[in-house]
N, C-alpha and C positions, 0 to 999 in steps of 0.2 A: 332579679330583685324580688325579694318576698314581699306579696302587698301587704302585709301589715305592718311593715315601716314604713317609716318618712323615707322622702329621698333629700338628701341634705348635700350644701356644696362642701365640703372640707377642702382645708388648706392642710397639706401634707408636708411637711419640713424633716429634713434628715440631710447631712451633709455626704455623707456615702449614697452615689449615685443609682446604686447595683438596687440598693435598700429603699433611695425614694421612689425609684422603678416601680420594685415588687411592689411595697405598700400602698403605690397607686394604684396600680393597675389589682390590685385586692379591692379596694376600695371603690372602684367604678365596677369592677364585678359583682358588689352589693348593692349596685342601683344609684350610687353617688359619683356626683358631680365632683371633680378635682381642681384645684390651685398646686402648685410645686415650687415649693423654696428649698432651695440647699443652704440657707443660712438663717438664722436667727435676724440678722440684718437686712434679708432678703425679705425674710418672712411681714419684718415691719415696714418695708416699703411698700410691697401688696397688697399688707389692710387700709395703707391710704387710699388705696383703689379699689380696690375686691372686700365684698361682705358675705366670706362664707359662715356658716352655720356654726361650724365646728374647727379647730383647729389641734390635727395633731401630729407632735411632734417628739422631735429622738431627743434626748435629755444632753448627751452626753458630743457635743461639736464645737469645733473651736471658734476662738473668737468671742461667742456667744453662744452659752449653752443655754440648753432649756430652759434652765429656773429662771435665769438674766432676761430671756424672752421674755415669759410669763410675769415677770415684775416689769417691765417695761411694756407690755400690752396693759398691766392694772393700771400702770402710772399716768396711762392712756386712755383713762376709764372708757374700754373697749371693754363691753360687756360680751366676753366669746367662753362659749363652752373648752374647756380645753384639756384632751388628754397627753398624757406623756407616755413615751415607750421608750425602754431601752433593752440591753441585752447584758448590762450590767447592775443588776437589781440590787446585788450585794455590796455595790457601792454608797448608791446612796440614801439618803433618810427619808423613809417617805415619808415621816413629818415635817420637812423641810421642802418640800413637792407642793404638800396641800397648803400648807403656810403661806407660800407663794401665789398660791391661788388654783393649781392644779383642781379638775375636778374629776380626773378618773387618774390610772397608771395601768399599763400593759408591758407585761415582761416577754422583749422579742426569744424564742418566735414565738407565734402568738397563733390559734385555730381564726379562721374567717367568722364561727358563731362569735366568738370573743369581743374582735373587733368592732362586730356588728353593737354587740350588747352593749360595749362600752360607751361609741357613738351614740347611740340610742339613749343610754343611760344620762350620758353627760348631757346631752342635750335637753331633753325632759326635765332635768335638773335644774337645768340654768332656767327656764320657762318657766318654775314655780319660783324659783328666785324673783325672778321678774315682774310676775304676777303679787307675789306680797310686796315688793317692794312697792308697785303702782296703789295696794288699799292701804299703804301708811301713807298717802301721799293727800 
């Protein structure tokens, strides 16, 4: 891990097993702590118990894809940093991603700097969110 990040816990969701794998184990390669849901449904059973940092996930699973997560974590005012990845970018809107509340997007495959940034990014994000929302209060 490079010590000039955080180490953050992220909850990793992808329904393809091969894929929650690799991007775990990328993920604890960069000094972060991991959760693993292979479902959008799985994912929201494990925030009732797990408060990781960040949450990221594949866009595109059935049942329950991303976006449907990510409106049901907001419906859940679970204030979670959260990126999306897929490996079909040309499918969807990514103003339909941020709409939902997305606050980053990563098109698999993806470099480990990338990942890093995006982590990093979204996280930091949501912490100044946070912070102004605490001086209007």
């Amino acid at each position: 891990m490079c010590p000039q990040f955080l180490s953050l816990h992220v909850m990793v969701v992808d329904d393809e097993p091969i894929v929650l794998k690799a991007v775990s184990e990328l993920v604890e390669f960069l000094g972060h702590t991991v959760t693993k849901a292979q479902s959008g449904e799985e994912a929201l059973d494990l925030l009732s118990e797990k408060r990781p940092d960040i949450l990221l996930s594949d866009i595109r699973m059935p049942h329950m894809d991303g976006i449907r997560l990510i409106q049901e974590i907001r419906e859940r005012d679970i204030h979670l940093p959260i990126v999306l990845m897929t490996g079909y970018a040309e499918t969807y809107n990514l103003e339909d991603t941020f709409m939902a509340g997305a606050d980053e997007y990563l098109t698999k495959p993806f470099k480990k700097e990338e990942l890093q940034l995006m982590l990093q990014r979204a996280f930091w994000r949501r912490q100044a969110t946070k912070r102004q929302m605490r001086s209007h209060d």
